[in-house]
N, C-alpha and C positions, 0 to 999 in steps of 0.2 A: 616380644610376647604380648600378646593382647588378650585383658582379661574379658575371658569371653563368658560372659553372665548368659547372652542369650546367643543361640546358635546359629544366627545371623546377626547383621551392624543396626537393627535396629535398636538396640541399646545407645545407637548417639542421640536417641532420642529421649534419653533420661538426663537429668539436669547434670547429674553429679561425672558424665564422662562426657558432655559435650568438649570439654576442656582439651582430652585427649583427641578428641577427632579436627580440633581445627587449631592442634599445632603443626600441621604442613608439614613443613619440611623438618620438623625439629628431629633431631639424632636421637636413639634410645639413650647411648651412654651405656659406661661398665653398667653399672646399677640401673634398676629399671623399676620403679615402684608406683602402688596404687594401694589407696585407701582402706582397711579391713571393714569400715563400720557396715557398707554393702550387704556382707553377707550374711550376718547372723536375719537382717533385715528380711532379705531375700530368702532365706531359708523359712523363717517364720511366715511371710507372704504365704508360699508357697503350700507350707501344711497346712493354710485354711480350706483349699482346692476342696470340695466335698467328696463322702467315697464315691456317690453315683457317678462323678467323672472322673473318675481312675480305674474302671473297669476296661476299658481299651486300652485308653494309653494313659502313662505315669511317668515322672521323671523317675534317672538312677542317680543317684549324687554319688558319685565316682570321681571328684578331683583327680587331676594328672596332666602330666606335659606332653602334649605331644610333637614330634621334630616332625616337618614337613620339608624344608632344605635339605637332609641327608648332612644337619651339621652334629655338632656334638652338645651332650646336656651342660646346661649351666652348670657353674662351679655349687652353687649353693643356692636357698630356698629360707627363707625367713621373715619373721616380727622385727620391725625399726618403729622406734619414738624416738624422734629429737637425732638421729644419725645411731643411735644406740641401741644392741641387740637386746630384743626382747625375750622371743622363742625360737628357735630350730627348725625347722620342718624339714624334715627328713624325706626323699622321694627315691621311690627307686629303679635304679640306672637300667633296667628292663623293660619295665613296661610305663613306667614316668607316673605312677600311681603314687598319691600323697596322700595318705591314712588318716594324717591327724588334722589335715588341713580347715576343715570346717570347725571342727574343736576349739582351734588356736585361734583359728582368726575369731570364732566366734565370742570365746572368751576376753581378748582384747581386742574391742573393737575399737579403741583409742587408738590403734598403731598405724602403720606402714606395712603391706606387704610387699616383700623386694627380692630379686630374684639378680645376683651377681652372673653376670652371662658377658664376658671381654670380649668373646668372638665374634658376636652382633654388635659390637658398642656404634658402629658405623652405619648402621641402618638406618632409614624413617622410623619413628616413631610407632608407627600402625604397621612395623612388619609382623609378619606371621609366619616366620622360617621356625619360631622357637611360640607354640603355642598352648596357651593355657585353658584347658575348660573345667568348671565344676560337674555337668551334667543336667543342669538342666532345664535339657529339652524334652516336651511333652513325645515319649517314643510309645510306638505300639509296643504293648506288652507280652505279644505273642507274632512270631513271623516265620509261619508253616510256608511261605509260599502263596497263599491262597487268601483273600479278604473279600467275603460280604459285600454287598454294596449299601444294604446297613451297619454296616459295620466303620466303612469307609464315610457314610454322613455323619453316625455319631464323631466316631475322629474330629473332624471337622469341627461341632462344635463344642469339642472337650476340649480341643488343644488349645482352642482363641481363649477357652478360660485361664487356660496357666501361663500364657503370653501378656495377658492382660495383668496376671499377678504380679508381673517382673517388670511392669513401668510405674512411672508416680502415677497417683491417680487422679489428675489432671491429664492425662496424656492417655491414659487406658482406652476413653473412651473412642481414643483415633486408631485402637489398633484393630489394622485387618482382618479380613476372613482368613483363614487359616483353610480354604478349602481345593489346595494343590498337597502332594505328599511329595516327600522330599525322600529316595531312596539313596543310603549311602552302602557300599558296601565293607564288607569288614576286612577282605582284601582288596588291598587299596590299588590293585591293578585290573579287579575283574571288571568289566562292562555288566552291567544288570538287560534283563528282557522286560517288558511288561504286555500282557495280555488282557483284553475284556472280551465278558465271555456274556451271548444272548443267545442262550438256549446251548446249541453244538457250534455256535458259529465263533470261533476265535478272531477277533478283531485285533492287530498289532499296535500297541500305542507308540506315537512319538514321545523319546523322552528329549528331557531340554535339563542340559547340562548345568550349571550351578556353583562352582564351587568345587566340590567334593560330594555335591549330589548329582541325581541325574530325577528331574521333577514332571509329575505328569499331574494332571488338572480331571480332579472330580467330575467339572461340567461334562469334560469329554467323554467319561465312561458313562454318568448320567444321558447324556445325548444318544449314546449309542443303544442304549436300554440296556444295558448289562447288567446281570444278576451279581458278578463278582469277578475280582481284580487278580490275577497271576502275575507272580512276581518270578523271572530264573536268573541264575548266573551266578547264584551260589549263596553264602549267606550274609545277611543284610538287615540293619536297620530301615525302621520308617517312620516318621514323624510327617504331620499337619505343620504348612506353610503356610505364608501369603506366595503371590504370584511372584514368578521369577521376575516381573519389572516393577514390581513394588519391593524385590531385595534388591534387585540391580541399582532401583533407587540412591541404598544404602549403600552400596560399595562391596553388598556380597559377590556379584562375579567378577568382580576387575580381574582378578586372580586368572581367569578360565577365559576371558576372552583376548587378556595380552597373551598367551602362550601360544 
């Protein structure tokens, strides 16, 4: 399980998880834990964001597990200090949503969060069969299908503001243009389409796979002079990136280009 603060690996570039990315080969183990104090942190960060950039896009703080292996949920979910249970966190075995989870952790940020999972205990360290997110990534707040191409440069540079909120700020100042969109869909077998439209002329974008995204690049619809961006293939998220070799950098496609 990797606690995924930010929606790609460039979180190994915050001091407090480099630790985690350059244990190699180290095993998860039954028990699998990481630090609470992160997130009341990171939460705070995050609601200084102003509201003139949260009119596109805003995070959803939605904690939950997500399975990507097709294996089964961990036994359990909880606060440790000292090997000692603190609090409970209850999640549920449907859709992997954890209610109280910003609450707890935020309350005792002295603790451990740890997640008893036997089935993985074999794994590297940075597997991602049993996956953790809090939510948040800068998402559009609305996804009819169809986005402005003002629409699509604000994005751009709303989202590098909430990316930049989630690094030390010694480190904020290296973070990228956020000016590729990263579309995921919500079924996790649909293929997405992407269109740019100049005038009646439908242009087909190349998209470039990611992950669990499929990312297309601003300049391109800029270039082509396009009024605005069509999105098909059913329903879908969209969030402002950096370029898919400034994630590849981080180890966000390993996943997608070993398979």
């Amino acid at each position: 399980m990797k606690y995924a603060i930010l929606p790609f690996t460039l979180i190994a570039l915050c001091s407090n998880s480099v630790a985690a990315f350059a244990a190699g080969e180290k095993l998860r183990g039954e028990t699998f834990c990481f630090p609470a104090k992160d997130v009341p942190k990171l939460v705070s960060e995050l609601g200084e964001v102003k509201a003139e950039r949260r009119d596109i896009v805003d995070v959803r703080l939605k904690p939950r597990f997500i399975i990507k292996d097709d294996g089964i949920w961990p036994d359990r979910f909880y606060l440790s200090k000292d090997g000692e249970l603190v609090t409970e966190m209850p999640f549920s075995r449907e859709t992997g949503a954890v209610p109280s989870f910003i609450e707890a952790a935020s309350a005792r940020p002295d603790t451990d969060i740890c997640v008893d999972d036997p089935t993985r205990a074999d794994r590297p360290y940075d597997d991602e069969g049993l996956y953790f997110e809090m939510g948040l990534a800068p998402l559009f707040k609305s996804t009819p299908g169809k986005h402005s191409l003002a629409e699509l440069e604000e994005a751009a540079k709303d989202g590098k503001k909430f990316y930049k909120k989630m690094l030390p700020s010694a480190l904020a100042i290296f973070m990228p243009d956020t000016d590729y969109f990263g579309i995921r869909m919500r079924d996790r077998e649909a293929v997405p389409t992407a269109a740019a439209f100049s005038g009646d002329i439908e242009n087909i974008l190349e998209l470039e796979p990611v992950n669990d995204m499929w990312v297309v690049s601003l300049d391109d619809i800029e270039d082509l002079d396009a009024s605005y961006l069509v999105i098909g293939g059913g329903e879908y998220d969209l969030q402002p990136v950096p370029s898919p070799k400034t994630m590849r950098k981080f180890g966000m496609a390993d996943a997608v280009e070993e398979e």
